[in-house]
N, C-alpha and C positions, 0 to 999 in steps of 0.2 A: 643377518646380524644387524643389529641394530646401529644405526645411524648417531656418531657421538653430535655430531650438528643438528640432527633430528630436533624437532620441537612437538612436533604429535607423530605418532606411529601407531597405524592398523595394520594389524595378521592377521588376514581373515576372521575378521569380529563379523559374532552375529550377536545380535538381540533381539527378544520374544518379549513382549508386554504379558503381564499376566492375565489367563483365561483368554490372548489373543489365537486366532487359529495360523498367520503368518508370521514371518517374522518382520520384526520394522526395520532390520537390517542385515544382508545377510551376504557373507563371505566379502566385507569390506577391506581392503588392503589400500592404503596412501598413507603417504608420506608428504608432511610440510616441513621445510625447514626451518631453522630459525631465525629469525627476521624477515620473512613471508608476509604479504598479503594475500589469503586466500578466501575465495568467497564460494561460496554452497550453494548451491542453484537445483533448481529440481521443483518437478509436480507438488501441488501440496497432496499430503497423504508419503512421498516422495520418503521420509527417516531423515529431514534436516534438524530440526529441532533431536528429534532422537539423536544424531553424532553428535550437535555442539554438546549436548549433556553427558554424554560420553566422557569430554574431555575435563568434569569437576569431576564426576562420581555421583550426580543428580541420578543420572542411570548408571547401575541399576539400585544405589543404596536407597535414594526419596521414590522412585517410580517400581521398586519392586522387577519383576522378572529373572529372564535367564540371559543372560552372556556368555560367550564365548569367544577363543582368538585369544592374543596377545594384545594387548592396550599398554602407552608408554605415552606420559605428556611430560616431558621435561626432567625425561630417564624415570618418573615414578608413574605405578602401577595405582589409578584413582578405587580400579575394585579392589584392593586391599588396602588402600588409605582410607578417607573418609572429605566429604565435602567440605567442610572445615579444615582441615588441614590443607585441602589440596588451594584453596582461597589463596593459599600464600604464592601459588606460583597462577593460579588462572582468576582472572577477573573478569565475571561474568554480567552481561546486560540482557536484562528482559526485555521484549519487543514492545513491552507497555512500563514505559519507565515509572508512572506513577504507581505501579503494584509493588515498588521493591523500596519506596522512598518511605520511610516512620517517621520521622521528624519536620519540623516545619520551617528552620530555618536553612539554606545554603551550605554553608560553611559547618552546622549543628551536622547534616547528613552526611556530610564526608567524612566527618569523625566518629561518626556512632561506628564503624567495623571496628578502626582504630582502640576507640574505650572499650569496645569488649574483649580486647588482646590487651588490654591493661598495660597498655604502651605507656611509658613516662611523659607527661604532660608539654614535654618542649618538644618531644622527638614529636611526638603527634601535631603540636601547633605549626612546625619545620612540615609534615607530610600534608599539613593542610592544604599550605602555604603554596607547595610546591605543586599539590594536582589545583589547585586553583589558578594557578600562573599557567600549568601549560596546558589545560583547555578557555585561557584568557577570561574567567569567572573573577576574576577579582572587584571588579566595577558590583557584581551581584550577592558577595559572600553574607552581604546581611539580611537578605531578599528574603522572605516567605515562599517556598518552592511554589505555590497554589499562583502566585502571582507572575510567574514563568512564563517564556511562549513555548513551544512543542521543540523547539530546535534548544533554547535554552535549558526546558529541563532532560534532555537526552545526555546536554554535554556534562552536567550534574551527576546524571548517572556514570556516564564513564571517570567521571573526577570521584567521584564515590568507590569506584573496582579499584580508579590507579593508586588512592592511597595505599593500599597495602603491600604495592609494588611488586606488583605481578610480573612477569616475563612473558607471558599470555594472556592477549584480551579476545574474551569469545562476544561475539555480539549477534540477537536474533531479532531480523530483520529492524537495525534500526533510523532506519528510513522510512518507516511503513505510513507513521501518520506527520508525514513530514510536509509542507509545503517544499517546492522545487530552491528556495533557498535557501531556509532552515535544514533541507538536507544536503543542500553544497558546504554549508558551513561545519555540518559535524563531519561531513567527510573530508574535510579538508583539515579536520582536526585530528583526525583517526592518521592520515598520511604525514601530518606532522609528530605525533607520535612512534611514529614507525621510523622515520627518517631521523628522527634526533636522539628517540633512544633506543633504538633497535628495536622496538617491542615487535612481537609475534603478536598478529593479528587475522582472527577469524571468524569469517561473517557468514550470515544469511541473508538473503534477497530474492523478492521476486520482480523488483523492477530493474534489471540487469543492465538496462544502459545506462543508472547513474553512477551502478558502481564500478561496473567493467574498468573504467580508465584509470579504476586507482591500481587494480586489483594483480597482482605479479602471476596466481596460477588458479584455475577454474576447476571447481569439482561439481559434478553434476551426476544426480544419482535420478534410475528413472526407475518408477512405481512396476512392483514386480519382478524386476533383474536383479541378479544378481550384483556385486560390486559398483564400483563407480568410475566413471571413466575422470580423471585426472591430469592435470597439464596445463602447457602456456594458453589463456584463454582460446586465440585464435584458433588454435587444432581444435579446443572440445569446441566451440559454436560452432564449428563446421557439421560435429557430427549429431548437435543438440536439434531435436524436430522444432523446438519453436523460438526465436530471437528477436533481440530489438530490433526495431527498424531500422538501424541504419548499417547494421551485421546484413538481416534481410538484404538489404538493395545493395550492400557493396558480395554477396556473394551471387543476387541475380546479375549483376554486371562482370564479373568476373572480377573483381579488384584483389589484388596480392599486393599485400598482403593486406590481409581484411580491416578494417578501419576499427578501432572501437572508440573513436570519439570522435563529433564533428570536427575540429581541429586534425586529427590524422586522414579525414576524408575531403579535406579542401585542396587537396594536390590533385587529386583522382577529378577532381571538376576544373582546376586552374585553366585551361586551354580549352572550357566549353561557356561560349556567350550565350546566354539565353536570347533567341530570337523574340524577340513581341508578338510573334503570335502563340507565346507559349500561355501569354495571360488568357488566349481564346483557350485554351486546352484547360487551365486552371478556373476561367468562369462555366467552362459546360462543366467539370465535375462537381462544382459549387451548386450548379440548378439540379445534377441527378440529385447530390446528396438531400436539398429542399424539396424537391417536386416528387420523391418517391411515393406521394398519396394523394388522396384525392378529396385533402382536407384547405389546400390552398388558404392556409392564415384565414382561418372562419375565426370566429367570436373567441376571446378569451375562456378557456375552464375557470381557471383562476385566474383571480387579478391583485396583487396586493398593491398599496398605496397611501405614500407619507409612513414607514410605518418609523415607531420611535421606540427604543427599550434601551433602560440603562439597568443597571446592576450598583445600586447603593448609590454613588456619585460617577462612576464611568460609564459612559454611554458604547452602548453594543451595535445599535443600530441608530441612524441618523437621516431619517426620513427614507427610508428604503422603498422602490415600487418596482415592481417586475409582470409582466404578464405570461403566464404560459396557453397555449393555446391548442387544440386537438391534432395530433399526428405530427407532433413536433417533441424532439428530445433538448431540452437545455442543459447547458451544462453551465454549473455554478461553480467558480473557481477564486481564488483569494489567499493570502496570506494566515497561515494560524494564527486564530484572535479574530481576525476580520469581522465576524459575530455568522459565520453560515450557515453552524446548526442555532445559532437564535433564534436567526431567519425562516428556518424550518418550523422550530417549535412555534414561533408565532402562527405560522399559517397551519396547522391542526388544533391550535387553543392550548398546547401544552404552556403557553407563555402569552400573555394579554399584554398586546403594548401598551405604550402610554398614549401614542397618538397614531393616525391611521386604522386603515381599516382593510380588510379581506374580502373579498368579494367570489364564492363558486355557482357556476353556474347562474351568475347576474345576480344572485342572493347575499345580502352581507351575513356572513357568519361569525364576526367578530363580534367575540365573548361568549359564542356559544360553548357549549361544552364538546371536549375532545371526542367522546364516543360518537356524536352524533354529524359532527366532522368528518373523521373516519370512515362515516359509511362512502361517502364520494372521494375523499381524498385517502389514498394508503399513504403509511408512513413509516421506514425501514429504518433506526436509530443505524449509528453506525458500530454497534456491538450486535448482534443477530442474538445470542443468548439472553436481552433482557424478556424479547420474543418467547421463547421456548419455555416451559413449563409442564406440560404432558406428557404422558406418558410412550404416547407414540407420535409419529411423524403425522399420522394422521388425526389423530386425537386433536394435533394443533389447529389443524384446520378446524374439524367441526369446533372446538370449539371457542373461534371466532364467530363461525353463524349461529352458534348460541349466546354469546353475548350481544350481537346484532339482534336478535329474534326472531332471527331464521333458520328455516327447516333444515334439515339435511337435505345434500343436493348431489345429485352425481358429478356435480361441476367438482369436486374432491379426488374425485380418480382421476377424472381427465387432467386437475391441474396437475396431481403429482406426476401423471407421466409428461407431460409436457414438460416439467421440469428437471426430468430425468431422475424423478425421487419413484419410481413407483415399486422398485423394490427397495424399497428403505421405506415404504411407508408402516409399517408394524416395528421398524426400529425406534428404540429409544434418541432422541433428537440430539441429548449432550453425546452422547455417542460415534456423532457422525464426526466426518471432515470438516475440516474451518469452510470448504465451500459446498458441503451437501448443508451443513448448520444456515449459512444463509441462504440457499434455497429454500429450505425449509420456513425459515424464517417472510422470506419471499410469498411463499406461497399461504401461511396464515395469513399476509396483509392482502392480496391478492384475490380471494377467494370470495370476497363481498362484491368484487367486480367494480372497483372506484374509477370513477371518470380521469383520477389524476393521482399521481404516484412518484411522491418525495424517495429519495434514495440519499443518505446522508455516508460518503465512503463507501459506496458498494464491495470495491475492489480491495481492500485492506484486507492482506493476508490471500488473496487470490493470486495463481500462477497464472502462466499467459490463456493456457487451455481452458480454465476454468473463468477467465476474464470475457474471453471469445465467445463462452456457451449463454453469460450473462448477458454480452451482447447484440448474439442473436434473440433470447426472450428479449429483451427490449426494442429492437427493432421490429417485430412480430406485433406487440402491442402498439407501438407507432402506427403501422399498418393498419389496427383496428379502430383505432381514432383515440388513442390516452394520448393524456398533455403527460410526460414524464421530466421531471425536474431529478438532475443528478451531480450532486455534489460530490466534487473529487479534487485531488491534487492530482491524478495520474493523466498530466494532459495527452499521452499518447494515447489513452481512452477518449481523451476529450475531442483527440481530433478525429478519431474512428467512429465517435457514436453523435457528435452534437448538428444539431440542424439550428441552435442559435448558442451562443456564448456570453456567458454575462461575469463580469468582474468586478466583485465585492472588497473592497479594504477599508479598513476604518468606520466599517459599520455603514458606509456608503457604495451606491453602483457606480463605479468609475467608468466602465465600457461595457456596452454592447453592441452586439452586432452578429453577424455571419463569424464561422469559428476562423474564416479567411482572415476576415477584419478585425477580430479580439487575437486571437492564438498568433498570426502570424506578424501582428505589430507588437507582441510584447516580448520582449526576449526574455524574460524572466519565465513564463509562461510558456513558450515556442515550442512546438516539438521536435526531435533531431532532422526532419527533412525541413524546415521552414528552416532554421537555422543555418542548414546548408546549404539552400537553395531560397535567401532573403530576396522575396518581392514575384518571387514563380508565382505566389497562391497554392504549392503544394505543400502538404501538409500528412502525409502518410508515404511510405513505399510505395505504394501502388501509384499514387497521380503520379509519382518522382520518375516509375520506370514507364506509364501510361504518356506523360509528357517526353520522355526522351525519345519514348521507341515509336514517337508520332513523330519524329526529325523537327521535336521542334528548337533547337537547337544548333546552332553553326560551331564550325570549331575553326579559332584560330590559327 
């Protein structure tokens, strides 16, 4: 029977996309209550995006298929309502806010739902009013969205759903393209929402340890199972195969109850002094992580230097220089806005500074033309589909070495099985998963064999498994002697994959250094073990339980 506190309710729901040979979900049964914070976790490919759409009637009225099961959001059945109707009780956010905003001013976007329910002009100026005050937009309401930063126009968007005053806000992954404090601040917005007006809230994520601490009950659905498992976080990450880092290391240490935020793992260490020579344990995994080749900081690939770019009258970059070098991974990290992908596009020629110059392989290539950039540096936009174009997976590759001017080459099969595409190579590319699409994508920049290899967001829209396999292809090529240049906000990648750290704001480098020296002096930036363990030098699970279980450590 159904739950009168219920707020969503599955009975055994399955759903089949059309002409799929699976189902993308199948015999789901959970229960959220109302006034829940519940967040969705799972492999991508995993049916997350499939449940939150579930809960408008997105599926199966816009997406077609088959359903089945009982479905109930707020005691009404979405496959016999309609997504229009059901608007009034669920407000939904797309994981790319800018795909769902029509209008150009603020305040103009929050009302366009409004005007087309032909609400009376005061009540809509009152519902303005009222989601602009409580995602604290009012300083912005006469702003041009275009002129936003990532975290301001996400909160937009959610002031956009709450006008219509939902009782249900579903959100898909909206932290993805977030800087670490752009995505404190809208989840800090989501929790004040939930706490002052009870709202029912429903998320998607794949970087689970920023949302875990808001989050009341975990649902995690694994690719191929049946159902979902369900519950107070702590139970399902015990039984989930892969977790943030500091779930990881407080269940390799046994801790009970398991931590889900630095702040609930600072008791579990109160009564441990780091001894000094734990800094010796944290400088030897500093030299594995540098010295793993046998490229020892030889000549720069590339070199940028001074560079300058403004956009009409605001300037993007401000004398910017950076060098990357052979068998070294940087990682470029910054604030959204900071100008990162400008930085990018300057160094392929998609964008001509105004001043400065580029230099690869001792050659200044500034001003030349992109293609012929290209052939030594790749270049991965952080959308993978601008990429894709062909007909097949492999189609994409050749032809890249057709518009290069080069043969066909067997290096086409080897890459796709290196990159685990090689039965996907005869598939259609929009077809695949958000992470076979940017392999794919991957492997057309790839395939020319460039000495140096920009990555702008790799990880957007990647689960942890799919994050790990990027990983390794990258550490692989390190190994072979690429300079690889990777911009990200996901510093727990940052701290797993970088051998130098560079931090971009205001269109300037404010720090670099070893990822010791950038990651673990900026707290904004930190990863969950440097934050826990301020001034170890550890900066992953592994040094945290590598340093402990070497006794370097006293207990008081």
């Amino acid at each position: 029977m159904l739950n009168k506190l219920s707020m969503i309710h599955f009975q055994q729901v399955s759903f089949t996309y059309p002409d799929a040979r699976l189902p993308a979900l199948r015999d789901v049964s959970l229960h959220v209550p109302a006034g829940a914070v519940a967040l969705v976790a799972g492999a991508s490919g995993s049916g997350k995006s499939t449940l939150l759409r579930c809960t408008n009637g997105l599926v199966p009225h816009f997406s077609g298929g088959q359903l089945t099961g009982i479905l109930r959001v707020d005691g009404i059945d979405p496959v016999q309502g309609s997504p229009q109707g059901m608007s009034r009780h669920v407000g939904f956010v797309f994981q790319d806010p800018e795909a769902q905003f029509v209008v150009d001013r603020v305040e103009d976007e929050i009302a366009f739902a409004l005007e087309n329910l032909a609400l009376p002009r005061a009540e809509m100026e009152a519902r303005v009013a009222e989601a602009l005050g409580l995602l604290e937009l009012e300083p912005l309401r006469s702003r041009r969205v275009e002129t936003l930063s990532g975290g301001e126009r996400q909160r937009v968007a959610i002031a956009a759903a709450l006008a219509l005053r939902p009782r249900l806000l579903v959100l898909d992954e909206p932290t993805s393209q977030l800087d670490p404090h752009s995505a404190e601040e809208v989840l800090q917005a989501l929790q004040r929402l939930n706490q002052t007006l009870g709202l029912t809230i429903l998320l998607s994520e794949h970087r689970l340890e920023r949302v875990l601490p808001f989050a009341g009950q975990l649902i995690y659905l694994e690719s191929g199972r049946p159902g979902v498992i369900s519950g107070p976080p702590r139970m399902v990450l015990a039984q989930m195969p892969l977790r943030p880092p500091l779930a990881a290391l407080g269940l390799a240490l046994g801790w009970q109850p398991l931590p889900l935020s630095v702040e609930e793992a600072q008791p579990f260490i109160r009564n441990l002094a780091l001894n000094p020579l734990a800094t010796e344990v944290a400088t030897t995994l500093e030299m594995e992580r540098r010295c793993s080749n046998d490229f020892s900081r030889s000549p720069a690939l590339l070199k940028a230097e001074g560079l300058e770019v403004s956009y009409g009258s605001i300037p993007a970059l401000r004398g910017a220089s950076l060098e990357l070098h052979p068998g070294e991974i940087t990682a470029l990290l910054g604030p959204n806005g900071a100008g990162k992908s400008t930085l990018l596009r300057c160094l392929v020629g998609l964008l001509r500074p105004s001043r400065g110059r580029v230099r690869v392989a001792g050659q200044d290539v500034t001003g030349k033309d992109t293609a012929s950039i290209c052939r030594q540096v790749g270049y991965l936009p952080q959308d993978p589909n601008a990429l894709l174009f062909a007909d097949t997976v492999r189609q994409e590759l050749e032809a890249t070495l057709r518009f290069h001017g080069q043969p066909a080459s067997p290096l086409v099969d080897e890459l796709l099985a290196r990159l685990g595409l090689a039965d996907k190579a005869g598939a259609y590319p929009r077809d695949l998963s958000v992470g076979e699409r940017q392999r794919a994508a991957l492997g057309a920049v790839m395939v020319v064999q460039p000495q140096v290899l920009l990555l702008d967001e790799p990880t957007r829209g990647l689960d942890y498994a799919a994050k790990r396999g990027l990983l390794d292809l990258l550490r692989g090529w390190r190994a072979e002697g690429m300079a690889i240049l990777l911009v990200t906000h996901d510093v727990e990648l940052a701290a797993l994959a970088a051998d130098q750290a560079i931090l971009l704001e205001k269109g300037q480098i404010s720090a670099c250094g070893s990822p010791v020296q950038v990651l673990g002096s900026l707290p904004q930036f930190a990863p969950q073990i440097a934050r826990l363990f301020p001034g170890s030098g550890w900066l992953t699970a592994d040094d945290a339980v590598a340093g402990l279980q070497a006794g370097r450590v006293i207990r008081e």
